[in-house]
ZAMARGU-4260 file (C-alpha; in steps of 0.2 Angstrom, whole numbers, plus 5000, padded with zeros to 4 digits):
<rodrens>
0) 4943/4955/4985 | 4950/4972/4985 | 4959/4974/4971 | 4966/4994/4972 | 4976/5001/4981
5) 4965/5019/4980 | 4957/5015/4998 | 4969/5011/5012 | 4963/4993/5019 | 4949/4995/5036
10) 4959/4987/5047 | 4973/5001/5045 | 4969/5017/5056 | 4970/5032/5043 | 4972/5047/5050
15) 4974/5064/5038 | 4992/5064/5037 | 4999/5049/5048 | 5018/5059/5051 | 5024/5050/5068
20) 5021/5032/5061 | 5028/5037/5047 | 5044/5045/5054 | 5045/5028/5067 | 5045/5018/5050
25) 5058/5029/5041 | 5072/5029/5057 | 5070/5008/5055 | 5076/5011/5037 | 5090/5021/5042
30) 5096/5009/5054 | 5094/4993/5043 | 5102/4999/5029 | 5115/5009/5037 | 5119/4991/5045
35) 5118/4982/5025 | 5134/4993/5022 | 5142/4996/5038 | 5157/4985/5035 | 5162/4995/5022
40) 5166/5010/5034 | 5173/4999/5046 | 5183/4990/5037 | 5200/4994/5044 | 5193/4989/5064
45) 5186/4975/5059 | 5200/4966/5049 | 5214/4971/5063 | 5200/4965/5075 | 5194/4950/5069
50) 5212/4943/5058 | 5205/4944/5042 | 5210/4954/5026 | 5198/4968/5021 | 5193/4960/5007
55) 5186/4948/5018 | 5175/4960/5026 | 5170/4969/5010 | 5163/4949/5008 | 5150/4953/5023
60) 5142/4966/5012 | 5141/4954/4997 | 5135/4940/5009 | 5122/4952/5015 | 5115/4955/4998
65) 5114/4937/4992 | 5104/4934/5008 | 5092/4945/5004 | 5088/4940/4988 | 5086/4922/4991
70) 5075/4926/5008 | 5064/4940/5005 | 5051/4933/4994 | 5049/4917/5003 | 5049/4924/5020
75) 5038/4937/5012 | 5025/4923/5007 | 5026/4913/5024 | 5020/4927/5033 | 5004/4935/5022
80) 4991/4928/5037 | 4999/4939/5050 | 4998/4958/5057 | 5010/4966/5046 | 5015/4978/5063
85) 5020/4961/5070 | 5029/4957/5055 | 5039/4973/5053 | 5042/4973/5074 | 5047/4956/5074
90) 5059/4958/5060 | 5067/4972/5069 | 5069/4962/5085 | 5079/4950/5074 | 5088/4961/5067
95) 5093/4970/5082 | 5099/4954/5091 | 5110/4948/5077 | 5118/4966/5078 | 5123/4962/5095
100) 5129/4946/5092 | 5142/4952/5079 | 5147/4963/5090 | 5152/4948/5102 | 5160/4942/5088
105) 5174/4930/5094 | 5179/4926/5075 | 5176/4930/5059 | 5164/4916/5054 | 5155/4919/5070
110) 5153/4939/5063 | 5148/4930/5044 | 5132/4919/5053 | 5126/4934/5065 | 5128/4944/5047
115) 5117/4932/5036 | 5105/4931/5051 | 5103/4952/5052 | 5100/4951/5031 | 5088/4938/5034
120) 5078/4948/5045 | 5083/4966/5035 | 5075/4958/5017 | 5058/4952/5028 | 5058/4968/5035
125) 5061/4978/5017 | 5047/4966/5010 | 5031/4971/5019 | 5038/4991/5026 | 5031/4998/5013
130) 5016/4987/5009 | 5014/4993/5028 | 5018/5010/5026 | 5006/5011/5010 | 4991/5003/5020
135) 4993/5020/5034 | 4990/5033/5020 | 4976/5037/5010 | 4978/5039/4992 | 4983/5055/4989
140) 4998/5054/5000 | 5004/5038/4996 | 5019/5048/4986 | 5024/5058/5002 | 5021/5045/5013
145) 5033/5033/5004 | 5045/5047/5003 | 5047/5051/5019 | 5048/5030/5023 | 5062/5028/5011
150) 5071/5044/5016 | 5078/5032/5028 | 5090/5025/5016 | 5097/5039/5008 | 5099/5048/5025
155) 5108/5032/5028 | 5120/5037/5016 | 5123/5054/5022 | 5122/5053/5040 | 5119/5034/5046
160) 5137/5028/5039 | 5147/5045/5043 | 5140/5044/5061 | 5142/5024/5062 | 5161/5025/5057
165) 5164/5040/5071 | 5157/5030/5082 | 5171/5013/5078 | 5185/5027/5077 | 5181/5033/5095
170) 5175/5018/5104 | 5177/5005/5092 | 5167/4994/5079 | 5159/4983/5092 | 5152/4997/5100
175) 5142/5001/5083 | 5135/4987/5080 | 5126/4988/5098 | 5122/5004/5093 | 5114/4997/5079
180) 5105/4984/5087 | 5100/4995/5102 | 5088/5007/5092 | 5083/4992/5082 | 5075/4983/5096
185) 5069/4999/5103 | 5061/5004/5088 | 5053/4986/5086 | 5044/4988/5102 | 5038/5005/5097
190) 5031/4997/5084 | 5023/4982/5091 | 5017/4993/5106 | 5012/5008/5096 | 5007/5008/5078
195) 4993/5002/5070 | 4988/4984/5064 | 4984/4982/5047 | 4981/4963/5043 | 4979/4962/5024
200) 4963/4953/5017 | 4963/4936/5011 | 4957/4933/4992 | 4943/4919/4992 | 4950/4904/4989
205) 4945/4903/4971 | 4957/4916/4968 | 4973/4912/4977 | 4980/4903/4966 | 4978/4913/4949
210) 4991/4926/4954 | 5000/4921/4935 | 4981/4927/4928 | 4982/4944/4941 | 4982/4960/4925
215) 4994/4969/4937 | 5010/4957/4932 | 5014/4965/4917 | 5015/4983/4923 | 5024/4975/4939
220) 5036/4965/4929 | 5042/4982/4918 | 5045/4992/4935 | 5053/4979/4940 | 5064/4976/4926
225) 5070/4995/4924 | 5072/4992/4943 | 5086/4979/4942 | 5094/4992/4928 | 5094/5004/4938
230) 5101/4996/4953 | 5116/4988/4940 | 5119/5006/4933 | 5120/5015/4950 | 5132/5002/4959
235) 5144/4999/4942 | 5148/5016/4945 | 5146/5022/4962 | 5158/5007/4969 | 5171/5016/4958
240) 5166/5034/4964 | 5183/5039/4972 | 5195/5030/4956 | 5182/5041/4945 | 5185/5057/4956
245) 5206/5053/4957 | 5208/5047/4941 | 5198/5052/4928 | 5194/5071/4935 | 5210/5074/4944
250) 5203/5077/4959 | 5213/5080/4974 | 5208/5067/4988 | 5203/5081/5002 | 5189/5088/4989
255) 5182/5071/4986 | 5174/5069/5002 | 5167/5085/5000 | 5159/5081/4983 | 5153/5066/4989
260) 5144/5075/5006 | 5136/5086/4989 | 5131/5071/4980 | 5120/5064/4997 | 5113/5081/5001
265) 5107/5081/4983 | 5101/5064/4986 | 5088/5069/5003 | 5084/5084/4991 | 5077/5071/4979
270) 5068/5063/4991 | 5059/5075/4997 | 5056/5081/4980 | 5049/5062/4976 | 5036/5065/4986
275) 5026/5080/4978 | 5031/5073/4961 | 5024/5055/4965 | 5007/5062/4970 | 5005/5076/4958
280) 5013/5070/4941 | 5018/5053/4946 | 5020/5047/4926 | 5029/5059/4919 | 5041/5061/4934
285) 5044/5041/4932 | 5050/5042/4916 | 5062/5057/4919 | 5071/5053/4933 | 5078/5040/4924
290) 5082/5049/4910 | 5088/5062/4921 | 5102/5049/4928 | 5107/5046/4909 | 5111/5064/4905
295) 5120/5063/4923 | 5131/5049/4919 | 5131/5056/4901 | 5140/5072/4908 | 5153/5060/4920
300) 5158/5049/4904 | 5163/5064/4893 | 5167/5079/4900 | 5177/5074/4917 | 5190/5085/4914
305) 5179/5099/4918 | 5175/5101/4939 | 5161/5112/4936 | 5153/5097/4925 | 5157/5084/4937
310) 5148/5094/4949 | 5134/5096/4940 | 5133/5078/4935 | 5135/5071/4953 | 5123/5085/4958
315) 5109/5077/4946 | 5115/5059/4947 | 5112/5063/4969 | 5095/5071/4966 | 5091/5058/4954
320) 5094/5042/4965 | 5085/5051/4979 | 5070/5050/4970 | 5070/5036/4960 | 5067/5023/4973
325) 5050/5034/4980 | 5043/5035/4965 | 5044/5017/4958 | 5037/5009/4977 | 5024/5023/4974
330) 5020/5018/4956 | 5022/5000/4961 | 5009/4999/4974 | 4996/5009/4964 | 4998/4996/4952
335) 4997/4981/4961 | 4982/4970/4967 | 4978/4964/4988 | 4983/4949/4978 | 5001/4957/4973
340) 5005/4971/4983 | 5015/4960/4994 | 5025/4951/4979 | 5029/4968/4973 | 5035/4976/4987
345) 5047/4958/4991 | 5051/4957/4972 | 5058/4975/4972 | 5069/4972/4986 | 5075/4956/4976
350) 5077/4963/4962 | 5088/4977/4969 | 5097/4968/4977 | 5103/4959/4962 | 5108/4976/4956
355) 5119/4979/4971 | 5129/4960/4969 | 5131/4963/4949 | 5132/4981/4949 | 5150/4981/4956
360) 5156/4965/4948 | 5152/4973/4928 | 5160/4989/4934 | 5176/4978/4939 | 5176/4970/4921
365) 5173/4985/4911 | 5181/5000/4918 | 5188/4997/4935 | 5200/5006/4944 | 5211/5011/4927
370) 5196/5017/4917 | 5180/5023/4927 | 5171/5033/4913 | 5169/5018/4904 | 5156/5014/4919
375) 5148/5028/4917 | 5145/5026/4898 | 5137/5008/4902 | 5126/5016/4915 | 5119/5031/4904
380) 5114/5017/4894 | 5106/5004/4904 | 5099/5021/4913 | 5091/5025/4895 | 5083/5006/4893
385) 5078/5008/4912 | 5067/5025/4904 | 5058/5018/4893 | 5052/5003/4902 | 5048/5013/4915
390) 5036/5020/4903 | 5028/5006/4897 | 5025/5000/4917 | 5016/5016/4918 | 5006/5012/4901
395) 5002/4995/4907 | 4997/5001/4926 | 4986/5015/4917 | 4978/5000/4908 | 4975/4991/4925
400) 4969/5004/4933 | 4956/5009/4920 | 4950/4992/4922 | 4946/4993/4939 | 4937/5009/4935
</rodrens>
């Protein structure tokens, strides 16, 4: 049994620096997640469209969510035994098709089912990307290589989203989501027909069912406890990112966008950043990023009266959620076990997941529209208990690892 992650597995074809596949892998995300939170830039189209309020379409994102987290680890498990270039293909085909089929949409229930279908294909597709993505790269890229991979998301934020609502202003939702679901499929035959195989070894059979004995689950279980913070302190505030701007800093509405295009460009300057720090200092960078969002959300809770602060605070806050999510499925596949790997790459989309469908609810019963600062209080703290588990996941994995040694 192959219990580190140190060598990339033989079946995978490891080449010095493995960029096209790599890139292929990080336009998949871009599309998925840009589709996890489309309806939100569509909303107006889609509600005059399909007859329904808006809050009913904000319900597709929330819907989306849920899906994930009760799908993901359970698909994740079913499909172990296969080729994980099938798996990620084949979950891209899916989800391309149920794109299309929202955007035949005849009703609104009809756009819900094609919705839950496209998560249930997004959270398989989350779960083994990066166990894949890991398994291309050798060790001392496996920071850079994630990096680029989940570039996807932020750029998702920052372009994907923009560019997706141009597209239902000019030629109408509908034709987005076959947008969507065009490039989807086209990337899930790339992928198929293109990249390499990498079927993950099998423990022996002694072994399979002592994953609750595997020395990896403690480290795992502190990443991916600060993880679910992290998520929940991120979406408390960020849902309520325009009321912050408006009401607590006095910002007028046509600078707000612009902050915001500041905020993402920070973001993709984080990720980029993630990948240098995750294969050169990867512990010490682990613990200060979230630290690093504490002082952000720090500078955002008291001093919003100042624009130069709030700047400076969305500036680090961008930078910081840029790099956070490289890092941690860089420091969670060093940690984990063959016998793990793919639990913790399904977990963490779970677990984040979770974040997302709390995150907004807390920020609605603390501070809300009336009093956003209060969010961002809450989060510098649950930023600050998300630091210092980080830590002791990085303790625990330097335990696991000097095991293995």
């Amino acid at each position: 049994m192959t219990t580190s992650t140190a060598s990339p597995p033989a079946s995978a074809a490891v080449s010095p620096f493995p960029l096209r596949p790599l890139l292929i892998l990080s336009v998949a995300v871009l599309v998925t997640v840009t589709a996890e939170s489309v309806p939100a830039g569509l909303m107006p189209e889609m509600s005059a469209d399909l007859g329904v309020s808006p809050m009913r379409i904000g319900l597709l994102i929330s819907v989306w969510a849920v899906t994930v987290i009760f799908t993901s680890l359970p698909l994740a498990r079913a499909t172990t035994r296969f080729d994980r270039r099938l798996v990620v293909g084949g979950a891209l085909a899916v989800f391309a098709l149920a794109n299309v089929a929202t955007a035949l949409a005849p009703t609104y229930e009809f756009a819900m089912a094609t919705r839950v279908a496209a998560a249930v294909a997004h959270g398989l597709f989350w779960a083994v990307v990066i166990v894949y993505a890991s398994s291309l790269l050798a060790p001392t890229h496996l920071g850079r290589g994630l990096a680029i991979v989940t570039a996807g998301g932020t750029a998702a934020a920052v372009a994907g989203l923009p560019a997706a609502t141009l597209i239902a202003q000019t030629l109408g939702w509908r034709v987005t989501f076959v947008v969507l679901g065009s490039i989807a499929l086209l990337l899930g035959v790339i992928v198929v027909r293109g990249m390499p195989r990498y079927l993950p070894e099998r423990p022996p059979s002694a072994h399979r069912t002592g994953i609750l004995k595997d020395p990896s689950l403690p480290a795992l279980a502190a990443f991916g406890t600060a993880a679910t913070l992290i998520a929940i302190a991120q979406f408390t505030s960020f849902t309520y990112i325009r009321p912050y701007l408006a009401v607590s800093a006095s910002i007028e509405t046509e600078w707000a966008a612009g902050m915001l295009f500041v905020y993402g460009a920070a973001g993709m300057v984080g990720v980029v950043t993630a990948g240098f720090l995750a294969d050169r200092f990867p512990r010490i960078s682990l613990a200060a990023i979230p630290a690093l969002f504490a002082v952000a959300f720090v500078v955002l809770a008291v001093a919003a009266d100042s624009l130069f602060a709030v700047m400076a605070g969305l500036i680090a806050w961008g930078f910081a959620i840029g790099a956070i999510f490289p890092l941690l499925q860089t420091a969670l596949m060093r940690a984990s076990t063959e016998r793990t790997r793919t639990l913790a790459s399904a977990g963490i989309v779970v677990l984040f997941n979770i974040g997302i469908a709390v995150g907004p609810w807390i920020g609605g019963m603390l501070g809300g529209e009336t009093s956003p600062t209060v969010n961002m209080a809450v989060s510098a703290s649950a930023m600050l208990v998300a630091s210092v588990l980080a830590v002791v996941g990085i303790v625990l994995g330097a335990r696991v690892g000097a095991a293995r040694a």
